[in-house]
C-alpha positions in Angstrom: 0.0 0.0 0.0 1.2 3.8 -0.7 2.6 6.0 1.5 1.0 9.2 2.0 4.3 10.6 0.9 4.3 8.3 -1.9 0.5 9.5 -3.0 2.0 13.2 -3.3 4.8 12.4 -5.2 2.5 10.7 -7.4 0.4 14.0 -8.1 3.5 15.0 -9.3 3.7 18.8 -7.6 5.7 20.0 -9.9 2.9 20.4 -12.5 0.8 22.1 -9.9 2.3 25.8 -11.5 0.6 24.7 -14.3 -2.9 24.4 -12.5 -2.7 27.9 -10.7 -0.6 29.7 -13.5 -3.3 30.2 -16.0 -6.1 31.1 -13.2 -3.8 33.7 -11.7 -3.3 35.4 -15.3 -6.9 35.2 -16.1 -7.7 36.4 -12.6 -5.2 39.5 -13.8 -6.9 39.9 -17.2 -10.4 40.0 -15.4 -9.1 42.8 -13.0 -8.2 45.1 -15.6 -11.7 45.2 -17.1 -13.4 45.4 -14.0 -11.4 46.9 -11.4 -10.7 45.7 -7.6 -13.8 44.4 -6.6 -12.4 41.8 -4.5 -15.9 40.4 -3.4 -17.0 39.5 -7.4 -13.0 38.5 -8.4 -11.9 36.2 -5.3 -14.6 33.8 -5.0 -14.9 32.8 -8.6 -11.1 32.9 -8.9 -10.6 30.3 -6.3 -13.3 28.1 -7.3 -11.6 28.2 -10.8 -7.9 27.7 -8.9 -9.9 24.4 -7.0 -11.2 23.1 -10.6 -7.2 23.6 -12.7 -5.8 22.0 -9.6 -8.7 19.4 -9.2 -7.8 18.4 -13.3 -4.3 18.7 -12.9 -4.0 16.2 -10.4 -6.5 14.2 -11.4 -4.6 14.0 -15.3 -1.4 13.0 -13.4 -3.4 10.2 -11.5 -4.9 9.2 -14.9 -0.9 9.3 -16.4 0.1 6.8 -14.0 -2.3 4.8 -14.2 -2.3 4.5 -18.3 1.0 4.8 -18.4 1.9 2.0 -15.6 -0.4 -0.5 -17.1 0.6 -0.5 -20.7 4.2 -1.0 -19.4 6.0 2.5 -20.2 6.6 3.4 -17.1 8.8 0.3 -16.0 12.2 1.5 -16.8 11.9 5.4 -15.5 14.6 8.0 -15.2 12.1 10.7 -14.1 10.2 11.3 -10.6 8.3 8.3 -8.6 5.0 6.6 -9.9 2.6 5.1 -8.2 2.2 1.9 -10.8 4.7 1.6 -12.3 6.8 1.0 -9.1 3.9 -1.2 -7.1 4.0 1.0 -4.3 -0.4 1.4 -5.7 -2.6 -1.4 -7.7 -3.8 -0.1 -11.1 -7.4 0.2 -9.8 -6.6 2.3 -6.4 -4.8 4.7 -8.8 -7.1 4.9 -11.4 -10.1 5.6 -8.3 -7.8 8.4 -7.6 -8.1 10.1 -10.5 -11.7 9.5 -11.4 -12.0 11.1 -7.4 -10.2 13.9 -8.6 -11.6 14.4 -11.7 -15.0 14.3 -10.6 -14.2 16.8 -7.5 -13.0 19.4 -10.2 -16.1 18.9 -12.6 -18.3 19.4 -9.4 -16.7 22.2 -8.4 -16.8 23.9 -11.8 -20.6 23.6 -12.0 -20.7 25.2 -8.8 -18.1 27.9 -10.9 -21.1 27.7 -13.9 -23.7 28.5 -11.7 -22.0 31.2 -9.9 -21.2 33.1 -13.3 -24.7 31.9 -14.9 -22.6 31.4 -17.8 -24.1 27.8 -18.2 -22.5 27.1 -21.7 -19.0 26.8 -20.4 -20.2 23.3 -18.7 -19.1 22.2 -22.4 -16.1 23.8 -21.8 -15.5 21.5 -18.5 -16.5 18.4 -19.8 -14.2 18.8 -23.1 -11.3 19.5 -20.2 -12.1 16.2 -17.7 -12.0 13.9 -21.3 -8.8 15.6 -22.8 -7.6 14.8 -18.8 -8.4 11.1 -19.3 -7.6 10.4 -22.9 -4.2 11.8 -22.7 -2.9 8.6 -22.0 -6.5 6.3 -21.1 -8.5 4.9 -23.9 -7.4 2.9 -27.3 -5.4 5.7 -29.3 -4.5 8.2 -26.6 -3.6 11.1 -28.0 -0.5 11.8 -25.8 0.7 9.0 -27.5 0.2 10.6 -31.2 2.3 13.0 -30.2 -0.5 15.6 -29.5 -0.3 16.2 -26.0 1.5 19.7 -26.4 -1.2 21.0 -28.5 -4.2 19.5 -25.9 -1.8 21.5 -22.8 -1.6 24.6 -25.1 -5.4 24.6 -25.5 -6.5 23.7 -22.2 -3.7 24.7 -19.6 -3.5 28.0 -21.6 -6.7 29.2 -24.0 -9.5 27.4 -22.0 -8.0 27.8 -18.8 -6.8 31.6 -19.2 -9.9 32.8 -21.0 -12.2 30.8 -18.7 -11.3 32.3 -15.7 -11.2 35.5 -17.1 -14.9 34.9 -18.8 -16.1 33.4 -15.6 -15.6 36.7 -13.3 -16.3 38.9 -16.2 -18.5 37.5 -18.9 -16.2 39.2 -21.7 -13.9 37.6 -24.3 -10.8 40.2 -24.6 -8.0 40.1 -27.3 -5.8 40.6 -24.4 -7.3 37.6 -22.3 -6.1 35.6 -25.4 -2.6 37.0 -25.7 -2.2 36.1 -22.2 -3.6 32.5 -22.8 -1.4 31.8 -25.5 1.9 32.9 -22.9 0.5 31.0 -20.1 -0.4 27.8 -22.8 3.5 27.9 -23.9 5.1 27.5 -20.5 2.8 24.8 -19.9 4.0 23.2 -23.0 7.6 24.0 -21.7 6.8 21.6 -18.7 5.4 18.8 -20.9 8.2 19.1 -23.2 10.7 18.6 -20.2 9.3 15.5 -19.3 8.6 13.9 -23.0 12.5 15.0 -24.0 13.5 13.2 -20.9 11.8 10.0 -22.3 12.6 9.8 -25.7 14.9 7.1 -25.1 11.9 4.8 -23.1 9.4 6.1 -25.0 10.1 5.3 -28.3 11.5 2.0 -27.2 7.2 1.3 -25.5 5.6 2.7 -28.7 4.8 6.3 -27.1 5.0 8.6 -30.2 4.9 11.8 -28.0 6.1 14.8 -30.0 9.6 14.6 -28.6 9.8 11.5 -30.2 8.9 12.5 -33.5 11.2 15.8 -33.9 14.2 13.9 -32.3 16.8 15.2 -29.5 18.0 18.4 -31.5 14.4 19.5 -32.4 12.9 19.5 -29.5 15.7 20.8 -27.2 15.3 24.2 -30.0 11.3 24.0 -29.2 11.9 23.8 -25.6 13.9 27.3 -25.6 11.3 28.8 -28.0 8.4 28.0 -25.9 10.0 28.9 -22.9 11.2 32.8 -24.0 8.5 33.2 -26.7 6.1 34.1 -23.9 8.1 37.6 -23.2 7.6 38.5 -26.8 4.2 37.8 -27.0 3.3 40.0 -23.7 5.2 43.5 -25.1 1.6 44.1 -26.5 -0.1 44.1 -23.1 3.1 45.6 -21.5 2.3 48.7 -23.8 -1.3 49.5 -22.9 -0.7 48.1 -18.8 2.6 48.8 -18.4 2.9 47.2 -14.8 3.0 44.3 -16.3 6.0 44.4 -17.7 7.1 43.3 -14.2 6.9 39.9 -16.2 10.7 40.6 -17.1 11.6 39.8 -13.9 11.4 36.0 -14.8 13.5 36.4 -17.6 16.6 35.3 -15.9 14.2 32.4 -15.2 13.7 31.4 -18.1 17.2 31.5 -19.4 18.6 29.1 -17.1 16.7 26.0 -17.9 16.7 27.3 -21.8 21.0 26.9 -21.4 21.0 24.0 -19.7 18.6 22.0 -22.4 20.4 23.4 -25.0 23.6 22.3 -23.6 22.6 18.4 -24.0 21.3 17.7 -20.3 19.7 14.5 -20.4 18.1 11.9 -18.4 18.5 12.6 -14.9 19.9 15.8 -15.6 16.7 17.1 -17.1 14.8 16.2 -13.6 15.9 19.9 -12.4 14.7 21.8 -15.6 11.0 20.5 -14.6 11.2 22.3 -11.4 12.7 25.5 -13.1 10.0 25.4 -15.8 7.0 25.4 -13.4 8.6 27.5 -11.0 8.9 29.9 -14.4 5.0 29.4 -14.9 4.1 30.3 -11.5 6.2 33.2 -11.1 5.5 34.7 -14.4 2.2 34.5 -14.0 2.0 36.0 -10.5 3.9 39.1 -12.0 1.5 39.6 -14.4 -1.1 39.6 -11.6 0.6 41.8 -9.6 1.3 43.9 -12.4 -2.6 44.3 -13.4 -3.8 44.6 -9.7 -0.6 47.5 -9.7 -2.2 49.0 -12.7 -5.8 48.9 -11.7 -4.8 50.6 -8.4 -2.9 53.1 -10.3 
């Protein structure tokens, strides 16, 4: 039977940044178009913060799980899983993440109904199935090599511009701009892990898209995706300039950018997930800060 310790490094905290980054930059993006009103921004912010981390978790239970049971996580470099080293059964696990799955679709009808904006139930139940069939079902799509495209979409644009639609009921150019930022560190994060596993991954039949561009390829998409983001924020830096506080995490995401690009591999790569979700979260809180800053001004 698990540990307790052994159940949280099996939600695998690390991808937790990418849970609260996107609801913390839509949070922002809602503030600047209506203002401080704490009492209307806070409690459908947090409900959307316990639905991305509900999800995240519950796709990392749902990774094991598929993962352990088709066999590709038996020879691992990367951090602890739950299957794929016995410490769970296949069935416990995959109770786990049907648990956390279904907390986080709860909660985000409770979200719906809070914002009336009953549509975006769609939106939800798109996200819990792209959670499962990541890796679950007969042609996962994580293993077509499509799983930085589903992050992109749902850890950035539906995540991003949900938030932000849920406190404010509008759809902003800017929201999006922001999505698309938030939806490329995320795919930074993914992109740590898959170049990580070329090696085992191509060897168990997981086409991810690591696989498919190669070594070189992907180590070049891993620095774009992680620097990118700066670019595409001098737009929103010129009409709010607080947030260009965002260049603070430059140096941020320079580091694990060199170090990738170096030829780190394996083991060596275990730090540069860290450094890419500690990028996400940071980055994202700046941009907060900066719109509260600017809202305030």
């Amino acid at each position: 039977m698990a540990t307790l310790q052994q159940w949280v490094q099996g939600s695998r905290p690390r991808t937790l940044p990418a849970a609260f980054a996107p609801v913390a930059a839509g949070t922002g993006a809602a503030i600047h178009l209506t203002g401080l009103y704490w009492e209307h921004v806070v409690p459908r912010s947090l409900l959307a913060l316990a639905v991305a981390l509900s999800l995240q978790v519950g796709v990392n239970f749902a990774n094991d799980y598929s993962d352990g049971i088709r066999g590709t996580d038996d020879e691992r470099v990367g951090p602890f899983r739950l299957v794929g080293s016995g410490a769970a059964s296949p069935r416990t696990v995959k109770r786990a993440a049907f648990l956390a799955l279904g907390l986080g679709g709860l909660l985000g009808i409770v979200l719906v109904a809070l914002s009336g904006i009953w549509w975006m139930l769609l939106a939800g139940a798109a996200a819990i199935l792209a959670a499962w069939f990541y890796t679950g079902g007969k042609r996962p799509y994580g293993y077509l090599g499509l799983g930085e495209v589903f992050v992109f979409v749902f850890f950035g644009l539906v995540a991003v511009c949900g938030t932000s639609y849920a406190i404010t009921g509008e759809l902003t150019g800017l929201s999006v701009l922001i999505a698309c930022a938030i939806g490329l560190l995320a795919v930074a994060i993914m992109l740590t892990n898959n170049l990580r596993d070329i090696p085992t991954d191509r060897e168990s039949g997981k086409t991810t898209l690591a696989v498919r561009l190669g070594d070189r390829r992907t180590r070049i998409l891993f620095a774009a995706v992680t620097l990118a983001p700066f670019v595409l924020l001098v737009p929103v830096m010129v009409q709010v300039p607080w947030t260009a506080l965002v260049l603070l995490a430059l140096p941020l995401a320079i580091l694990p950018a060199r170090v990738v690009l170096r030829g780190a591999s394996g083991a060596g790569l275990i730090p540069v997930l860290g450094a890419a979700g500690r990028l996400e979260l940071i980055f994202s809180i700046l941009l907060l800060l900066g719109f509260v800053l600017g809202s305030a001004a």
